[in-house]
ROTORNU-301603 format. One record per residue (C-alpha): chain; residue number from 1; x, y, z; residue in three letters. Coordinates in Angstrom, 1 decimal. Example, Ala and Ser with C-alpha at 12.3 -4.5 7.8 and 13.67 -1.06 7.14 Angstrom:
<atoms>
ATOM  chain    n       x       y       z  res
ATOM      A    1    12.3    -4.5     7.8  ALA
ATOM      A    2    13.7    -1.1     7.1  SER
</atoms>
This chain:
<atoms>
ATOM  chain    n       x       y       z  res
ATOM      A    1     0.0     0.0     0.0  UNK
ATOM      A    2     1.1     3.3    -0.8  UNK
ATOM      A    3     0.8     6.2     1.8  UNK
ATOM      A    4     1.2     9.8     1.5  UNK
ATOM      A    5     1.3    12.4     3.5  UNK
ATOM      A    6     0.3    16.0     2.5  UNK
ATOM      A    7     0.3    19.5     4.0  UNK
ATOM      A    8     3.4    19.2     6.3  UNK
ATOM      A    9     6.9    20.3     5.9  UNK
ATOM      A   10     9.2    17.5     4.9  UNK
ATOM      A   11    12.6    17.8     5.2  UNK
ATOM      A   12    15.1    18.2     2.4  UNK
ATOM      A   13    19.0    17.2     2.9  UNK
ATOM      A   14    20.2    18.6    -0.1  UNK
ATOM      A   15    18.6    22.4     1.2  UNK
ATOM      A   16    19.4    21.7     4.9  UNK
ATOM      A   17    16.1    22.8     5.0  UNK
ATOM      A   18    12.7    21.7     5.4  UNK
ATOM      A   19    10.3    22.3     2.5  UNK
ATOM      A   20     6.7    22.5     1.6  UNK
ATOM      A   21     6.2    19.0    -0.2  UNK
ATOM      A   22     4.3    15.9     0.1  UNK
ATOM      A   23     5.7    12.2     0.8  UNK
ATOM      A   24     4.6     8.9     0.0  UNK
ATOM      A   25     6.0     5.6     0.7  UNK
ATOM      A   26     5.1     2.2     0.1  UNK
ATOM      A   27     4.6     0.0     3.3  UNK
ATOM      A   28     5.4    -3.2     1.4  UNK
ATOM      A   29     8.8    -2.3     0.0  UNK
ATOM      A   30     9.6     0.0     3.2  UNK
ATOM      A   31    10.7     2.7     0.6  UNK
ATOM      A   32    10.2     6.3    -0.3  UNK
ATOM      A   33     8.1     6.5    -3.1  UNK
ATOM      A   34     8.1    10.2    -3.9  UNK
ATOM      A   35     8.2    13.4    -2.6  UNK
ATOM      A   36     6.8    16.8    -4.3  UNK
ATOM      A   37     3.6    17.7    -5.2  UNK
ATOM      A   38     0.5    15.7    -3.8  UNK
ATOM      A   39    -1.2    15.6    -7.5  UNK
ATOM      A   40     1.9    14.3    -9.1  UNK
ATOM      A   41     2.1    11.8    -6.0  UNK
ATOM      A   42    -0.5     8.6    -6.8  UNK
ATOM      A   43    -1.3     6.7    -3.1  UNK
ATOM      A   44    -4.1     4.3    -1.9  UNK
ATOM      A   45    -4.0     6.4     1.1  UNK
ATOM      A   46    -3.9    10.4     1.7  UNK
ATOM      A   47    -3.1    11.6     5.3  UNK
ATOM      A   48    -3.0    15.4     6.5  UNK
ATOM      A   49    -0.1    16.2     8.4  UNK
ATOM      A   50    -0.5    19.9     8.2  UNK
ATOM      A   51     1.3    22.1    11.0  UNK
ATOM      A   52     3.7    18.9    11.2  UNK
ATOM      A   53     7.3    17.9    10.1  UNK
ATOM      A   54     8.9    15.3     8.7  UNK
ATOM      A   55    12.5    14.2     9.5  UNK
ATOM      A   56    14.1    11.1     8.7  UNK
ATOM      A   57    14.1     8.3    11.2  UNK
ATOM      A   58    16.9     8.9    14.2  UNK
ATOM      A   59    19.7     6.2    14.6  UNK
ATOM      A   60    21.5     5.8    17.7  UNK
ATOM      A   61    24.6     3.8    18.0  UNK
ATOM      A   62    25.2     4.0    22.1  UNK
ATOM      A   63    22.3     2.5    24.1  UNK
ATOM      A   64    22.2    -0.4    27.1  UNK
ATOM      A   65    19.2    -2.6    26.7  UNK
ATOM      A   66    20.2    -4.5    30.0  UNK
ATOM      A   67    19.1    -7.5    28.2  UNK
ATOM      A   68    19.9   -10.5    28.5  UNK
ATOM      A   69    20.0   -10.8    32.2  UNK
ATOM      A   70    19.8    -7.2    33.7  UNK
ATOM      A   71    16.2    -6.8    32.8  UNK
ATOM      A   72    15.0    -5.7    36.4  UNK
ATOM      A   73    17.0    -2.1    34.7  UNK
ATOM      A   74    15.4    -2.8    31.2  UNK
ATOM      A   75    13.9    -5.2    28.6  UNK
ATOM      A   76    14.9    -5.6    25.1  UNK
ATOM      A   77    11.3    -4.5    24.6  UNK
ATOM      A   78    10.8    -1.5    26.3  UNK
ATOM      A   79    14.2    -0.5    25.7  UNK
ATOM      A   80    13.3    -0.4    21.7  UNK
ATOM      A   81     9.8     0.8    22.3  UNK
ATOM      A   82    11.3     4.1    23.9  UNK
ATOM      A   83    13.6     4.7    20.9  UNK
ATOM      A   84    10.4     4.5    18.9  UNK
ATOM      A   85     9.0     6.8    21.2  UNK
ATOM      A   86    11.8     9.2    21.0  UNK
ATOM      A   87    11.8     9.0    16.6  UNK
ATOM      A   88    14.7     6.7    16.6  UNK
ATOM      A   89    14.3     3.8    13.8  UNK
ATOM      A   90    17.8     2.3    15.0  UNK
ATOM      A   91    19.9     1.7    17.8  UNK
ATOM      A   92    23.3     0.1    18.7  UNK
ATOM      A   93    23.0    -1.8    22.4  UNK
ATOM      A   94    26.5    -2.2    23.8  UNK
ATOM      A   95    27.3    -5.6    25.1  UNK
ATOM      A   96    27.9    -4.9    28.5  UNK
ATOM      A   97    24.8    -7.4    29.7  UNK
ATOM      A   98    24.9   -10.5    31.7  UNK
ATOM      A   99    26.3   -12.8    29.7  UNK
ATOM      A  100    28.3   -10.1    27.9  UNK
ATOM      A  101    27.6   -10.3    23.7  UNK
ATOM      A  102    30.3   -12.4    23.7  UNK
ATOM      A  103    29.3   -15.1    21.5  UNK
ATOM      A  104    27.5   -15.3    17.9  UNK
ATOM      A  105    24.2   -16.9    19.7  UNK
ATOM      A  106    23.8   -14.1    21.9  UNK
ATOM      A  107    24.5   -11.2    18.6  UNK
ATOM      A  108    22.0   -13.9    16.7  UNK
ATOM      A  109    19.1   -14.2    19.5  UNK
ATOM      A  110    18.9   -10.3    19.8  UNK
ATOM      A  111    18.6    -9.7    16.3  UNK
ATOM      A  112    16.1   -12.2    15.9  UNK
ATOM      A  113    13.8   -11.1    19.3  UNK
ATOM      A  114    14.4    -7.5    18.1  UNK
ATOM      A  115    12.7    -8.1    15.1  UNK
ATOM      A  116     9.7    -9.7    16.3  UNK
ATOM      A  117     9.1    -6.9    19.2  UNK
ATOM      A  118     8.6    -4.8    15.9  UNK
ATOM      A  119     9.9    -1.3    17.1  UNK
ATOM      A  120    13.4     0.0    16.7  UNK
ATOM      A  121    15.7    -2.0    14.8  UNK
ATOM      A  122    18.5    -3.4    17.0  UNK
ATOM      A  123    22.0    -3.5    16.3  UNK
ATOM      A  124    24.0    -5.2    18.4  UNK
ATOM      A  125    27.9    -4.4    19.6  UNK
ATOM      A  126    29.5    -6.8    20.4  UNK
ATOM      A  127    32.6    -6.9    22.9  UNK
ATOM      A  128    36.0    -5.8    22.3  UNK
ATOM      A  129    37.8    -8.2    24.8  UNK
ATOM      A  130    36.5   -11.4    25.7  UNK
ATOM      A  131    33.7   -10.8    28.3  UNK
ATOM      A  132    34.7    -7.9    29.0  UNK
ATOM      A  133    37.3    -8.6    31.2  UNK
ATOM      A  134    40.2    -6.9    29.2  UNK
ATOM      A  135    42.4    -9.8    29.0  UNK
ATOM      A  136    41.8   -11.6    25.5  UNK
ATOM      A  137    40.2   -10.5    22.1  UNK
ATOM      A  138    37.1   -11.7    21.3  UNK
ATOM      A  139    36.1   -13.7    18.4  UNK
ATOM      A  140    35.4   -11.0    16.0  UNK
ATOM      A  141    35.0   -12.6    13.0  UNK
ATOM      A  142    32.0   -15.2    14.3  UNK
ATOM      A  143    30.3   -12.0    16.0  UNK
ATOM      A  144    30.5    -9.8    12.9  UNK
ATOM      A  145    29.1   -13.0    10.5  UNK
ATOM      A  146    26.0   -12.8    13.5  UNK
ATOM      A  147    25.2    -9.7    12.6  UNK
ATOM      A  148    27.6    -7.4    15.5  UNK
ATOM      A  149    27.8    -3.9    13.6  UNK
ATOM      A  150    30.7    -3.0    15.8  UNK
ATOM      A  151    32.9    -3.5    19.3  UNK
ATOM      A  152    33.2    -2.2    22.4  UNK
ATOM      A  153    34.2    -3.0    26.1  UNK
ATOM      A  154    31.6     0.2    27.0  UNK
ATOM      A  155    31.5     0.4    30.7  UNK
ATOM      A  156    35.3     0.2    30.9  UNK
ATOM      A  157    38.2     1.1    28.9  UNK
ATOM      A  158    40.8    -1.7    27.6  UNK
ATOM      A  159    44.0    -0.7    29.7  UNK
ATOM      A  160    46.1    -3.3    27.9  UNK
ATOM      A  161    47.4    -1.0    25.6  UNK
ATOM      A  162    49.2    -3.7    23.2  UNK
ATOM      A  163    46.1    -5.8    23.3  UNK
ATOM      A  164    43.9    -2.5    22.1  UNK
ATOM      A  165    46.7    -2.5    19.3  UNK
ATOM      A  166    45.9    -6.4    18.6  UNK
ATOM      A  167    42.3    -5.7    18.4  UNK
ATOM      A  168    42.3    -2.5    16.2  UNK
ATOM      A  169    44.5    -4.3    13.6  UNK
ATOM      A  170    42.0    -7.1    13.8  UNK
ATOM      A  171    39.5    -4.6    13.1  UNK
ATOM      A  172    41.0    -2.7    10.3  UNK
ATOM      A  173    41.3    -5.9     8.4  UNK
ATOM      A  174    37.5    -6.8     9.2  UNK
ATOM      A  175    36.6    -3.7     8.4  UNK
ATOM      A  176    34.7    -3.0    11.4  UNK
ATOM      A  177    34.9    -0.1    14.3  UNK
ATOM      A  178    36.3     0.0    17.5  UNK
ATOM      A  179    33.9     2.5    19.6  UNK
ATOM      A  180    36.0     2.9    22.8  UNK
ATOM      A  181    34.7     4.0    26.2  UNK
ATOM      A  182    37.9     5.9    27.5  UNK
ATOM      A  183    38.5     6.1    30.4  UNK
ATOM      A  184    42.6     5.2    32.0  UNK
ATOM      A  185    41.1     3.6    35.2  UNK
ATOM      A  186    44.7     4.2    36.7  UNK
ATOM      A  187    43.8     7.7    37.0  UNK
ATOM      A  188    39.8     7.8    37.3  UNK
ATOM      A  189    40.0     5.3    40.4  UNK
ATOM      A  190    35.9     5.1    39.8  UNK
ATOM      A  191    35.3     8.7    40.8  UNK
ATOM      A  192    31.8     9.9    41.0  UNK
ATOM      A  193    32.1    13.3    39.4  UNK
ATOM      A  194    33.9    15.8    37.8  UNK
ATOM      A  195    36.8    17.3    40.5  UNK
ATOM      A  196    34.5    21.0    41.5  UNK
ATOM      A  197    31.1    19.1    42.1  UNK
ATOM      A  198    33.1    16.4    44.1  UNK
ATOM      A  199    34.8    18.9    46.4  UNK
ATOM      A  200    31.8    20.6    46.7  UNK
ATOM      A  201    29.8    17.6    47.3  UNK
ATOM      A  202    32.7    15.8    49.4  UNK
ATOM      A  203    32.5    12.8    47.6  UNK
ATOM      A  204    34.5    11.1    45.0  UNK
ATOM      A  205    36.7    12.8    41.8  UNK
ATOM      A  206    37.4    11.6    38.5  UNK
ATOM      A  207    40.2    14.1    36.6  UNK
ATOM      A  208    39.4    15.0    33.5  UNK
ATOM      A  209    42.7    13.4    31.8  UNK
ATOM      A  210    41.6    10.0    32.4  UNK
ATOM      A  211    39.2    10.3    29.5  UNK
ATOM      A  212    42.3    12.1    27.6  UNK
ATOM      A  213    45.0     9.7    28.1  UNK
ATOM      A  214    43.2     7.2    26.6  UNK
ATOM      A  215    41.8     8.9    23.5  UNK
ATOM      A  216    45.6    10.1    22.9  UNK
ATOM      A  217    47.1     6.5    23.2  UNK
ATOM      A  218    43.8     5.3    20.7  UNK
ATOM      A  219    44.1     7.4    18.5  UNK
ATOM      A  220    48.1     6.8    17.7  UNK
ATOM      A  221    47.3     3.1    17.4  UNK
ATOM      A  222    44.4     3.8    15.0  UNK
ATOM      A  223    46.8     5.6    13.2  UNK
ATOM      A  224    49.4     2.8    13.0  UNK
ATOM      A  225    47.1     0.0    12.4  UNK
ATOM      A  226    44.7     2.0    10.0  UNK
ATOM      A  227    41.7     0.9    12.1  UNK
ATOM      A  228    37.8     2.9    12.6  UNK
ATOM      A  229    38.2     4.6    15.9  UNK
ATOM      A  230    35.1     5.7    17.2  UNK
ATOM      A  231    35.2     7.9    20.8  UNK
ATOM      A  232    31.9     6.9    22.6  UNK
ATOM      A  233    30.6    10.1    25.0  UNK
ATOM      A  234    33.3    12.7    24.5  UNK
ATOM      A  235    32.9    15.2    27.4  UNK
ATOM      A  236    36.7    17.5    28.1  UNK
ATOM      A  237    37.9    20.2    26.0  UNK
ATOM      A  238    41.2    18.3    25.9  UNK
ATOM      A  239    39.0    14.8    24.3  UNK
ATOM      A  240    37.4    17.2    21.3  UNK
ATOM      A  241    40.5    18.5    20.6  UNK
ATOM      A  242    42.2    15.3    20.7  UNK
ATOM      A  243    40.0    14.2    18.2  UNK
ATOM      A  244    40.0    16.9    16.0  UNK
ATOM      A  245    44.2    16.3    15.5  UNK
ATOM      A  246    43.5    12.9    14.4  UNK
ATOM      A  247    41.4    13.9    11.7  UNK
ATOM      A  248    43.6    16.5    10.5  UNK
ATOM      A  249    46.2    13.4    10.6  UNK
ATOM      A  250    43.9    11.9     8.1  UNK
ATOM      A  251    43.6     9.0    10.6  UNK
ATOM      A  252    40.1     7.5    10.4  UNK
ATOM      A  253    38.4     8.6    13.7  UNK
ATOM      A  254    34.8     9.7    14.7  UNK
ATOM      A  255    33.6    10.8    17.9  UNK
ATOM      A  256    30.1    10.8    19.6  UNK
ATOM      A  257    28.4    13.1    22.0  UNK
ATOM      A  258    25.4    13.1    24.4  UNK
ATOM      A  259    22.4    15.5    25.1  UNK
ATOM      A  260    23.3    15.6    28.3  UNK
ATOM      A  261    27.6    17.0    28.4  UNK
ATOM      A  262    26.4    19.0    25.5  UNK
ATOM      A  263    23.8    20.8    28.1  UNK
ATOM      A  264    24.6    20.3    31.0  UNK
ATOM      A  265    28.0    21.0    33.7  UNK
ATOM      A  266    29.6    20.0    37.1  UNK
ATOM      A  267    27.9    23.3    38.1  UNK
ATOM      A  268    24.1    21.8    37.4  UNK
ATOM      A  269    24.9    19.2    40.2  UNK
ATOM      A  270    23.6    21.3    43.1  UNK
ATOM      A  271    22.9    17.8    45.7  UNK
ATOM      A  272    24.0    14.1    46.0  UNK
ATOM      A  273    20.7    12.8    43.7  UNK
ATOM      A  274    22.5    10.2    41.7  UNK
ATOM      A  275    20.4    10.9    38.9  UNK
ATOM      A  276    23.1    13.5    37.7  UNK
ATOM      A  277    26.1    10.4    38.0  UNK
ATOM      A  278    27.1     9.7    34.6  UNK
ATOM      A  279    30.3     8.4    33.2  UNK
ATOM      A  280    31.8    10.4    31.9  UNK
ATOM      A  281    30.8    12.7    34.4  UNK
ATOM      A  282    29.6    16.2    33.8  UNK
ATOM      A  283    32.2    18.3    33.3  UNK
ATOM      A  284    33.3    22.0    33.9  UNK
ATOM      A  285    31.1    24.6    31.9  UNK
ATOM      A  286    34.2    25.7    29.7  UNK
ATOM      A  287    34.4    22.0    28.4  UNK
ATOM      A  288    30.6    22.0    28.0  UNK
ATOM      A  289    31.0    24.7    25.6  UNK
ATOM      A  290    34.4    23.6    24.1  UNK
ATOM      A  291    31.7    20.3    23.3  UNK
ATOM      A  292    29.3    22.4    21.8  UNK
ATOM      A  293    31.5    23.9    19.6  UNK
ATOM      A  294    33.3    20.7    18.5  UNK
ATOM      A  295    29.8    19.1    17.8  UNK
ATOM      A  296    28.6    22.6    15.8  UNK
ATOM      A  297    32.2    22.4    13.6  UNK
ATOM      A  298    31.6    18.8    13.2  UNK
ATOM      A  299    34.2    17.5    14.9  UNK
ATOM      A  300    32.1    15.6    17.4  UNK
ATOM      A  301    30.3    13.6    14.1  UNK
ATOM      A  302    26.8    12.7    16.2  UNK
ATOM      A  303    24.7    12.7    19.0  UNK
ATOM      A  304    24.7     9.2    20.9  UNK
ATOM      A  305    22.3     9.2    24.1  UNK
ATOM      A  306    24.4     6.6    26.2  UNK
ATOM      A  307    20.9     5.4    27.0  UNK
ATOM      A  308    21.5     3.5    30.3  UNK
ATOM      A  309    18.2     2.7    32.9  UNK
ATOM      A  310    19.1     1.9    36.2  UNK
ATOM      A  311    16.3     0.1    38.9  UNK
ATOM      A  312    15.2     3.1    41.2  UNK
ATOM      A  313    16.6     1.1    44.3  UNK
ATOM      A  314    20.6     0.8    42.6  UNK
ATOM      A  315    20.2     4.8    42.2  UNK
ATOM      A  316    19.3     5.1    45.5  UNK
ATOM      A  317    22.3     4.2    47.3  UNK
ATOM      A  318    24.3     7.2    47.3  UNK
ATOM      A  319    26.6     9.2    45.0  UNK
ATOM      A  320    29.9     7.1    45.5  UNK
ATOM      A  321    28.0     3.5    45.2  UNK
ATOM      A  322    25.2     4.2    42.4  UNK
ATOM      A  323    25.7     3.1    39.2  UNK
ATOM      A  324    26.6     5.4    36.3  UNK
ATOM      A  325    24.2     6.3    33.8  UNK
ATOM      A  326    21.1     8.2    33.1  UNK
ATOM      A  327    18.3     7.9    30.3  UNK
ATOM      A  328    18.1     9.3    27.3  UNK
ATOM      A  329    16.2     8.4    24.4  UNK
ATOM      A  330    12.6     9.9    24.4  UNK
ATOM      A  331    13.9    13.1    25.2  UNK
ATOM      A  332    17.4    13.6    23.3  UNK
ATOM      A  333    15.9    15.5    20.5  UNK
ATOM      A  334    13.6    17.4    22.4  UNK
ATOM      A  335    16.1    18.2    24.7  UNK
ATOM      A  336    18.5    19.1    21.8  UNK
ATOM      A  337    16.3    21.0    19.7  UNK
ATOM      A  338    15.1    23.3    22.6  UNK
ATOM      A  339    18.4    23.7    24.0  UNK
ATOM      A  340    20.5    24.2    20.5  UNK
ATOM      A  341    18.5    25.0    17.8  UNK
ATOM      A  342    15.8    27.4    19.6  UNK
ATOM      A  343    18.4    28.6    21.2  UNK
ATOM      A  344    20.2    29.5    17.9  UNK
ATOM      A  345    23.6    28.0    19.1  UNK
ATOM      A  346    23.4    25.2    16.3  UNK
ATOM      A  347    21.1    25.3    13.1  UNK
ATOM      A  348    18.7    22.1    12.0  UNK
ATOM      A  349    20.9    21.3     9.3  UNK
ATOM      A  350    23.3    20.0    11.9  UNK
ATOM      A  351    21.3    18.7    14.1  UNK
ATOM      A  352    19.4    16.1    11.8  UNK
ATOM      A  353    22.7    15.4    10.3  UNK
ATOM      A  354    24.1    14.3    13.3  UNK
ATOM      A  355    20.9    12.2    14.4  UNK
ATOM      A  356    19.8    10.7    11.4  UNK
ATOM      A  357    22.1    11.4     8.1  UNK
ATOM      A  358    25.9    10.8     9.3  UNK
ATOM      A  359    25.0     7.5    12.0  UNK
ATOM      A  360    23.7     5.8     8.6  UNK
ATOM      A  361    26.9     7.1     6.3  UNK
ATOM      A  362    29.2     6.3     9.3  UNK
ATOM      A  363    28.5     2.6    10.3  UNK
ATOM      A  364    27.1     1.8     6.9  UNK
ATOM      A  365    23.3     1.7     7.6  UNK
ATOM      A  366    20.2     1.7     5.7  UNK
ATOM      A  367    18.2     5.2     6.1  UNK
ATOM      A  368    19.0     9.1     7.0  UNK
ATOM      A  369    17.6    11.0     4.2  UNK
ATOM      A  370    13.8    11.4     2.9  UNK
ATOM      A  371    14.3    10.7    -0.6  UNK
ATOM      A  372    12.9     8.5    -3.6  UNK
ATOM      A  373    14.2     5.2    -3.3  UNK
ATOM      A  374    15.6     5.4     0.1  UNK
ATOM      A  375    14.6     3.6     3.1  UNK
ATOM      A  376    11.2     5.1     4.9  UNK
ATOM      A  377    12.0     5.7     8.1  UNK
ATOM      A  378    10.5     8.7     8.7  UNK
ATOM      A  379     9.8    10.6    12.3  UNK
ATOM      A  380     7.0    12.9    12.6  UNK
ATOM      A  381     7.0    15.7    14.9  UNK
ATOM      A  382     5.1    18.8    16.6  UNK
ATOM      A  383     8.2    21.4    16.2  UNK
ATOM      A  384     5.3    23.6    18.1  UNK
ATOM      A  385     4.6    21.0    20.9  UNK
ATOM      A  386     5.9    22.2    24.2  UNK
ATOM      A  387     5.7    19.7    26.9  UNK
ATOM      A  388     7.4    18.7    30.1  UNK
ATOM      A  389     9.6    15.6    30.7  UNK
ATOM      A  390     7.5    13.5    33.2  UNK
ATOM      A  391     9.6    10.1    34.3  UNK
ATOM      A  392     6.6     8.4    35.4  UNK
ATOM      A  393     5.1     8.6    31.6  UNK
ATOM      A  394     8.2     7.5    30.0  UNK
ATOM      A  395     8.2     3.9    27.8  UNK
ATOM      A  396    11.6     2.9    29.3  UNK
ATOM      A  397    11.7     0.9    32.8  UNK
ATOM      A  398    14.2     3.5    33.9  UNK
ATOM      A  399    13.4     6.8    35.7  UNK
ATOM      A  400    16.7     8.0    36.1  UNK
ATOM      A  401    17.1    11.6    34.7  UNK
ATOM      A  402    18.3    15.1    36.1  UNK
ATOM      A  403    16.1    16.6    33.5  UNK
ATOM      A  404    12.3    15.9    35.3  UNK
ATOM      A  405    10.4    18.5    35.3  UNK
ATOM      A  406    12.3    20.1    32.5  UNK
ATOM      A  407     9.9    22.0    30.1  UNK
ATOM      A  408    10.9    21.3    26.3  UNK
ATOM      A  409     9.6    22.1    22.7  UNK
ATOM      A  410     9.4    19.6    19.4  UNK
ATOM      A  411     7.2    16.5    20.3  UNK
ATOM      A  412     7.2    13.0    18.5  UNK
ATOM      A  413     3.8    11.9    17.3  UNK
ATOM      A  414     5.2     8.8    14.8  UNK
ATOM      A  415     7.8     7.2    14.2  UNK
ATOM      A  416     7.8     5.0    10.5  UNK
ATOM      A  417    10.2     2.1    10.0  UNK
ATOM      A  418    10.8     0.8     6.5  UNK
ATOM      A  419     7.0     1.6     5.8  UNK
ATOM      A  420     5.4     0.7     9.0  UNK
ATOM      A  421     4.3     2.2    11.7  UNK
ATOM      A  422     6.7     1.6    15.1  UNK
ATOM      A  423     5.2     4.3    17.4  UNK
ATOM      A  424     1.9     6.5    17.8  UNK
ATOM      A  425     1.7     8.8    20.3  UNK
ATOM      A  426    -0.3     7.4    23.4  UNK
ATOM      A  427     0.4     4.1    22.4  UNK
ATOM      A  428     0.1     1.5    25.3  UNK
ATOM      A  429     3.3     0.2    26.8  UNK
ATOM      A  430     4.8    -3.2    25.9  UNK
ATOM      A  431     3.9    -5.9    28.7  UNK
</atoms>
């Protein structure tokens, strides 16, 4: 069946702007049919969408589904039912469940139960070291044929640094990315926060240089073995910068940044509510806004939320024993477009490139632009809609995120996946 949708703005990568058009896709071949004028534009269905936007679907390649075994935090299914809810048509889950993705069964069964939840699509990363553990490689080559789009020890940094050289060379000749969590636990010690809101707080410090060090020695052996380096939640001044030498080296690198270092500082953390414990933590405002302009300029390729629910009990316990992590995913573009583009610190254009159009181009993926041919993933959304984040509504398990109560603008009313409909807005949740 072809659908089409008429009187909204749709939006147009070539302009980096949206435009007054019609689009149609076909839900059997989950592909753009057409976009441009509604009587040029034959469909066995016509929808108004006037007052609304379309945006191609967003992709997100750093999210913990806690699943298998941590699904007190988060199931596979409600995990991909909040993408949906927050426009993402795709999302990367890092491996760091229990077991690990360690082995081809596990890549294989989340594929396969991903699929017949019917929201997101999942793509699964699979581990860098065996387990975890940071003492032998994984076996990439069985997790990549399973269908692992990448590797990562997320959660933890691989200290080893000649077995981080072993694994990128594997990589490079795979032809598959390293996305590296970095973190030189010889110098974080598992501090809390950032060094001010620690000594303010009186609880534990992780320096700044910890994420540093390790992006520095990464980045040298991407360079020697010619290996996809990707730099998971970049949050220092020091980190952007860092990165942005090893692209003007020519040396293939990409970096990733959340909603929540691009918006938020050590400074924001005014009490001991764990909500605000992330890793990496928040940093000072003057590498908040060394951030912003890296991921303006480009330099910081895309947005990743770092999606990670946590039981209400864990974040309970305390600053210095909480887990890391807050949530991320039905809010990041809300959060983003209010706080960036309303703001008029960063136009559209980059925005939707950096959650939908260079994801797809960087780790090979199907989708990111609204054109004939393409895949339809499609989000639609209110850009008028201003509404407040409420944890208790939320499709996720988790509730853990400093911004409740925070009022926002731009509002996700569906989200289309090759043709089909993942998400309507007051939808019920997943049992």
């Amino acid at each position: 069946m072809r659908i089409r949708w008429d009187g909204g703005r749709v939006w147009d990568s070539g302009l980096g702007d949206f435009m007054e058009a019609s689009v149609a896709f076909d839900t059997e071949t989950g592909e753009i049919v057409a976009v441009g004028h509604p009587s040029a534009i034959r469909a066995d269905e016509v929808r108004s969408i006037r007052g609304l936007c379309v945006l191609p679907g967003f992709v997100d390649v750093h999210v913990h589904l806690r699943d298998p075994g941590l699904t007190h935090k988060e199931t596979l299914a409600s995990g991909l039912q909040a993408a949906a809810a927050g426009g993402f048509t795709q999302v990367a889950c890092m491996p760091n469940t229990k077991p690990p993705i360690a082995r081809a069964e596990i890549v294989e069964d989340i594929i396969r139960r991903g699929e017949a939840i019917g929201k997101a699509e999942v793509h699964p990363i699979a581990c860098l070291t065996l387990d975890q553990e940071g003492e032998a490689l994984a076996d990439y080559e069985a997790l990549a044929e399973a269908g692992a789009m990448g590797f990562s020890d997320d959660g933890r940094g691989v200290q080893d640094g000649g077995l981080m050289r072993e694994a990128l060379a594997k990589l490079a000749a795979l032809g598959k990315p390293a996305m590296i969590h970095a973190e030189d636990e010889s110098i974080s010690r598992g501090g809390a926060l950032h060094e001010r809101a620690a000594a303010r707080l009186g609880t534990t410090a992780q320096p700044g240089s910890a994420e540093a060090a390790m992006i520095a020695r990464d980045i040298l052996l991407a360079e020697e073995t010619g290996a996809h380096l990707h730099v998971c939640h970049v949050s220092r001044e020091a980190s952007a910068a860092l990165v942005q030498f090893g692209k003007r080296r020519g040396i293939r690198v990409t970096a990733e940044v959340t909603p929540h270092h691009l918006l938020l500082s050590e400074r924001d953390i005014q009490s001991a509510d764990a909500n605000w414990k992330v890793n990496p933590p928040l940093a000072s405002e003057e590498d908040r806004r060394a951030c912003l302009v890296a991921f303006a300029d480009g330099t910081l390729d895309i947005i990743a939320t770092d999606h990670a629910p946590h039981h209400p009990d864990e974040k309970a316990k305390g600053m210095d024993e909480a887990p890391f992590g807050m949530v991320g995913l039905e809010m990041a573009f809300a959060l983003l477009y209010t706080g960036l583009v309303c703001e008029g610190l960063v136009p559209m254009r980059r925005l939707v490139e950096a959650m939908s159009e260079r994801p797809c181009r960087l780790f090979g993926l199907e989708g990111g632009q609204i054109r004939p041919g393409a895949r339809a993933d499609l989000v639609l959304v209110d850009l008028g809609r201003r509404w407040t984040i409420d944890p208790s509504t939320l499709y996720t398990k988790g509730r853990n995120t400093p911004f409740a109560g925070q009022s926002v603008v731009g509002k996700v009313i569906e989200t289309i996946r090759a043709g089909r409909v993942i998400f309507r807005e007051g939808e019920e949740r997943l049992s």
